[in-house]
Each structure stands twice: as structure tokens, then as C-alpha cells.
C-alpha positions in Angstrom: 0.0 0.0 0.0 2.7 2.3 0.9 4.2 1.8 -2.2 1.4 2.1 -4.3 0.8 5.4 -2.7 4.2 6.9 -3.3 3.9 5.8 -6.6 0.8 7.7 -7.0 2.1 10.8 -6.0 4.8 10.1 -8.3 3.1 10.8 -10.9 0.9 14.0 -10.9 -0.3 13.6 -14.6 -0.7 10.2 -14.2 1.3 7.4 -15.4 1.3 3.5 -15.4 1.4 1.9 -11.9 3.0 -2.2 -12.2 2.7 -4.2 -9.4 4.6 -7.7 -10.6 4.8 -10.8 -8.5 7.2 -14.0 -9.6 9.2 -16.9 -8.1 13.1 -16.6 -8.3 15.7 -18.7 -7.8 18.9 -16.9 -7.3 21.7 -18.2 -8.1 25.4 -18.1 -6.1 26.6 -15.1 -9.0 23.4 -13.0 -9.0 24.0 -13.2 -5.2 27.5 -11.7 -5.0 26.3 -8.8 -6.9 23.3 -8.2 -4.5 25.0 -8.3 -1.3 23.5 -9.6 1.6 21.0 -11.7 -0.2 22.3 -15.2 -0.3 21.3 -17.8 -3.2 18.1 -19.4 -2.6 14.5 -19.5 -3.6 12.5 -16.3 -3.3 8.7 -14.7 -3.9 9.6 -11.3 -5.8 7.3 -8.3 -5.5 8.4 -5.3 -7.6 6.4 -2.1 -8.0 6.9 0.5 -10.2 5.6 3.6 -12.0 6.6 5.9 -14.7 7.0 8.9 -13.2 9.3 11.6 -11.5 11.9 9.6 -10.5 14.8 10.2 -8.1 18.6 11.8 -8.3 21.5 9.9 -6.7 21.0 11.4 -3.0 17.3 11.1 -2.5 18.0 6.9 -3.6 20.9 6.7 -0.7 18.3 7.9 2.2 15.8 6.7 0.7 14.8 4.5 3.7 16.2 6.8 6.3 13.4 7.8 9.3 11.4 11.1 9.0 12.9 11.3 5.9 10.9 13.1 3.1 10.9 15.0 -0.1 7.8 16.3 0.6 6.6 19.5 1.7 5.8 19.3 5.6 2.4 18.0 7.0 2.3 16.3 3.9 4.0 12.8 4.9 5.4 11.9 8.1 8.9 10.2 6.5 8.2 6.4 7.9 6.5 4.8 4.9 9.6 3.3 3.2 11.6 3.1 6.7 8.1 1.1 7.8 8.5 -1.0 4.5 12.5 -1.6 5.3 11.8 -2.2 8.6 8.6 -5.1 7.3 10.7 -6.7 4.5 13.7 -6.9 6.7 12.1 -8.5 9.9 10.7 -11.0 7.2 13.9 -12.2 6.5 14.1 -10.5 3.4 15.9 -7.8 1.0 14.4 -4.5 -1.1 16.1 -2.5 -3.4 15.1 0.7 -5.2 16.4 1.9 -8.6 15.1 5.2 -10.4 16.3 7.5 -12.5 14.6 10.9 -12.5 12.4 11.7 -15.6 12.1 7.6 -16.0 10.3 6.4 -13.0 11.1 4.1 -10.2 11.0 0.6 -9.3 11.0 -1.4 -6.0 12.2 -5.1 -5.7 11.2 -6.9 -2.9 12.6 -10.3 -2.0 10.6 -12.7 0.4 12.3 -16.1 1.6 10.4 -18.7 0.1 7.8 -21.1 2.7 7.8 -24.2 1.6 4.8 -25.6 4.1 1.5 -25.4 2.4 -1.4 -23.8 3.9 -2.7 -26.8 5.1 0.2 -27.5 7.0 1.1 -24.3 8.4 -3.5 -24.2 9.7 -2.3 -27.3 11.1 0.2 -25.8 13.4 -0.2 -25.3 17.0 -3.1 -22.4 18.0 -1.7 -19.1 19.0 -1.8 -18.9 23.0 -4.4 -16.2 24.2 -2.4 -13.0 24.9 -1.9 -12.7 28.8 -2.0 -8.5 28.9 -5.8 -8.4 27.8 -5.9 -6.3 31.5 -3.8 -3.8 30.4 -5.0 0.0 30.7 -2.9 2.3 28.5 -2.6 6.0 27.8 -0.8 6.7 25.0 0.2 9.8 23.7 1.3 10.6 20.2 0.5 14.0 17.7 0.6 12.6 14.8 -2.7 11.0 14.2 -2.2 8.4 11.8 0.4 7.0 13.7 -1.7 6.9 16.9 -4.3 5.8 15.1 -2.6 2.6 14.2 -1.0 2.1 17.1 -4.4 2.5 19.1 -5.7 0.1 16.5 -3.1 -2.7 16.8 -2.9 -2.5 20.6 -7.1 -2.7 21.1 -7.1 -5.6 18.5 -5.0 -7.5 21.2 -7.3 -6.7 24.3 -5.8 -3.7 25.7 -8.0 -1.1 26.7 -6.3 2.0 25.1 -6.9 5.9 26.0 -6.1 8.2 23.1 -5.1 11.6 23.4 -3.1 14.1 20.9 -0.9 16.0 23.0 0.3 16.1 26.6 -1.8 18.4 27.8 -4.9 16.6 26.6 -3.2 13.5 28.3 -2.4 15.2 31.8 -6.2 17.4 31.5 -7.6 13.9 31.4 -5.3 12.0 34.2 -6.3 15.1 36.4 -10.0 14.3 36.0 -10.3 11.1 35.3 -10.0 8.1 38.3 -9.7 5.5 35.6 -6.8 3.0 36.5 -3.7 3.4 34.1 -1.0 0.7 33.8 1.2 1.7 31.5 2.0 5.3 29.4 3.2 5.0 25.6 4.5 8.6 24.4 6.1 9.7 21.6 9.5 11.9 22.6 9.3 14.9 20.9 6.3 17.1 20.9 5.0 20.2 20.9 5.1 22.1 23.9 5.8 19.4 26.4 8.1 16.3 26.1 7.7 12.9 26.7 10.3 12.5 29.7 8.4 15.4 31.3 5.3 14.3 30.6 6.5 10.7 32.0 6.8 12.6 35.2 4.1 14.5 35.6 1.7 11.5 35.1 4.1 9.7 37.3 3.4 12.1 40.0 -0.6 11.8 39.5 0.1 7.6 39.1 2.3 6.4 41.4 3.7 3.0 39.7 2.7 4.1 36.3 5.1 1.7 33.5 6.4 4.4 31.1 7.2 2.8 27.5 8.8 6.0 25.3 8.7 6.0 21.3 11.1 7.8 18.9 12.7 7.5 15.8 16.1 9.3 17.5 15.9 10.1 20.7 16.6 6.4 22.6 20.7 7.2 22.9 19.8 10.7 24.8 17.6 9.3 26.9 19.6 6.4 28.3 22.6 8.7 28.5 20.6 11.3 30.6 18.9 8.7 33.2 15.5 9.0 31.9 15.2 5.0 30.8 15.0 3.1 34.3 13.0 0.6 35.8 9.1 0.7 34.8 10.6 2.6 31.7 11.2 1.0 27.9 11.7 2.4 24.6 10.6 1.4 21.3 12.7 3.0 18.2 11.0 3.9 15.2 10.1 2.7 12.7 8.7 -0.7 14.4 6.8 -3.6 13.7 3.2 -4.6 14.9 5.2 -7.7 16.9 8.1 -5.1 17.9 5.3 -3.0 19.9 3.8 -6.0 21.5 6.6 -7.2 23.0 7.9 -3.7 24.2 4.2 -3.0 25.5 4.2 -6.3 27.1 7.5 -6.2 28.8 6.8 -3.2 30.0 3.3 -4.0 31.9 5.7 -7.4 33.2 7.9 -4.7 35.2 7.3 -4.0 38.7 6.2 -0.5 39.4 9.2 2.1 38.6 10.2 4.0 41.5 9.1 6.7 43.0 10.3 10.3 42.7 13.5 11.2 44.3 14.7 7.4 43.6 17.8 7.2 41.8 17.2 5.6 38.2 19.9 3.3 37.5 
């Protein structure tokens, strides 16, 4: 989808969008020339369009977080880092080649599954998730992101409070005597952060679990003390599976400590 998308604006006059899907089989010599991707047996999706195309630069950071040729409030930059991040956790490779005036083409390689569908139904039934109980406030500005997030998380049973900023977060933990388990906030934002927010909500909900998302800002934090016990961080771009698990380690903590305790 993401794809399709950027190919769409790729093309303001319209062009010809080609979504192709094959098996490959690459061989030891293709393989050299498209380090990492070892020989084997691959599904191939490649999509591409005819239309602006890229220069040289834009190609190298291409998949690079918040990164964007477009004007701002127009994209956020995580589309292709998502994608990367997607094809990558999958075991597999994409490359991008585009020359500007010609168009641009993404190849995407998948490791091939040899089970059949029958076989892989047959498989042992997912376990129930053990964090259905989980209350969560989570805070993020940008509203398609929190509106995914929001989404993935409720789909798994947590009971999720949305809010846009941090001061619609703290107006409602001020007036609200919901129970909270665990805050999920973006790092930078405007007007307040999400360290100080941490705090603040900390201070209203003594044993609140503090879970921060960024694309940039985990190496500041952990070098300035503000990642401690009761408190995780998920980088950006992640995965549905990669927010799970950070969500669900952090409810698994013991309540962080207090204020005035030294975060180690």
C-alpha cells in the first residue's frame, strides 16, 4: 500500500502503476552482486511507475526515518523506513532503482515457505495474549500514527486511551479516576516532552510503567537517566510484533520508583 501510494504521487499527470509478483531462484553469481541476499528460492514483489523519478541522494536515504521529499504536514517520513523495517524483519531484502524523468522501481525479495497452507492451519493455536488487562494511555500527535497504534494494541485486548498531546493527556489523568498501567508517548512534541510528561503523570500515578517512542531520541535518553526501571523504549520505525513485545515487557515490570529514587 505504501508503495502504491508513493507511486501515485509520483506521478501527478498520471502514469502507469506495475505491481509484478514471480518466483526466483537466485543463483550463487546473481548473489554476489546483490549483497547480503544469499542464493536461494525467493517470492519477488516489484512495484513501479513511470514517473518523477529520483537523483542519486534522494535513492541513498531513501529508507532513512522522517525522511521526506515532501513538503511538511504532507507525509510523516516512515512509509519506506516502515516497508524496510517489514521486509527486513521478514527475512528478506528490497532495493530501489530510479532514474529521474524515467520512473522508479522497488524489488522486494521474500524467503520462500515451503509448508502449504494446510500444514502451516495445522500448526499449533496461537496462545491467548496474557495482557488483555492492560490499561494504557498513549500519547502521540501525529494522528495516523496513533491511530494505528491505538488500533493494533485494542485488537489484542488492551484497553487504550487516546489523546493528541500532553496536555490533553495530563487534562484527562487530572480528572479522570480510571486506573492506568502503562503510558506510551512519543519523545518529541510540541510544547511538552515525553520524559516530562513521564513525570508529571508519574506524579498523579504512582507505579505508572512508562514505555517512550522515537525515531532518534533512545541514545539521549539512556545517557541522561530517563530510561530506568518501569521505563522502555521502542525505536522507530517498528513492527506490529516489535510494539507487543515492548508494551508487554513493560506492563511485566514492577512498578518504577518513585520520585526522588535514583534511576539506574
Amino acid at each position: 500500500m505504501s508503495l502504491a501510494v508513493n507511486a501515485r504521487d509520483a506521478m501527478p499527470r498520471g502514469g502507469t502503476l506495475r505491481i509484478e509478483l514471480a518466483d526466483r531462484e537466485l543463483d550463487d553469481r546473481y548473489a554476489a552482486g546483490h549483497r547480503p541476499c544469499p542464493a536461494g528460492r525467493y517470492a519477488m514483489l516489484a512495484v513501479s511507475d513511470t514517473g518523477l523519478g529520483m537523483d542519486a541522494e534522494t535513492q541513498r536515504r531513501i529508507f532513512e526515518p522522517f525522511f521526506t521529499t515532501k513538503k511538511a504536514g504532507e507525509a510523516t517520513g516512515l512509509g519506506l523506513s516502515m516497508v524496510y523495517g517489514i521486509v527486513k524483519q521478514s527475512g528478506g531484502f528490497i532495493w530501489v532503482s530510479s532514474e529521474e524523468g524515467q520512473g522508479t522501481t522497488f524489488e522486494i525479495y521474500l524467503p520462500r515457505v515451503d509448508e502449504t497452507e494446510a500444514e502451516v492451519a495445522a500448526g499449533p493455536p496461537p496462545s491467548p495474549p496474557s495482557h488483555s488487562a492492560g490499561r494504557i494511555l498513549l500519547v502521540e500527535d501525529d494522528l495516523g500514527v496513533r491511530g494505528l497504534m491505538a488500533e493494533l494494541l485494542e485488537a489484542k485486548g488492551y484497553t487504550v486511551r487516546a489523546a493528541g498531546s500532553p496536555a490533553e493527556a495530563l487534562a484527562w489523568a487530572e480528572s479522570s479516576s480510571e486506573p492506568l498501567d502503562l503510558l506510551v508517548t512519543d519523545v518529541v512534541m510540541p510544547g511538552l516532552g515525553g520524559p516530562e510528561l513521564a513525570d508529571r503523570l508519574g506524579a498523579l500515578r504512582p507505579g505508572l510503567r512508562i514505555l517512550f517512542v522515537s525515531g532518534y531520541a533512545g541514545d539521549a535518553l539512556a545517557r541522561d537517566g530517563q530510561i530506568g526501571p518501569g521505563r522502555r523504549f521502542l525505536s522507530k520505525p517498528f513492527s506490529e510484533a516489535a510494539l507487543l513485545r515492548r508494551v508487554a515487557e513493560a506492563l511485566a515490570w514492577p512498578p518504577g520508583p518513585v520520585p526522588g529514587d535514583p534511576v539506574n
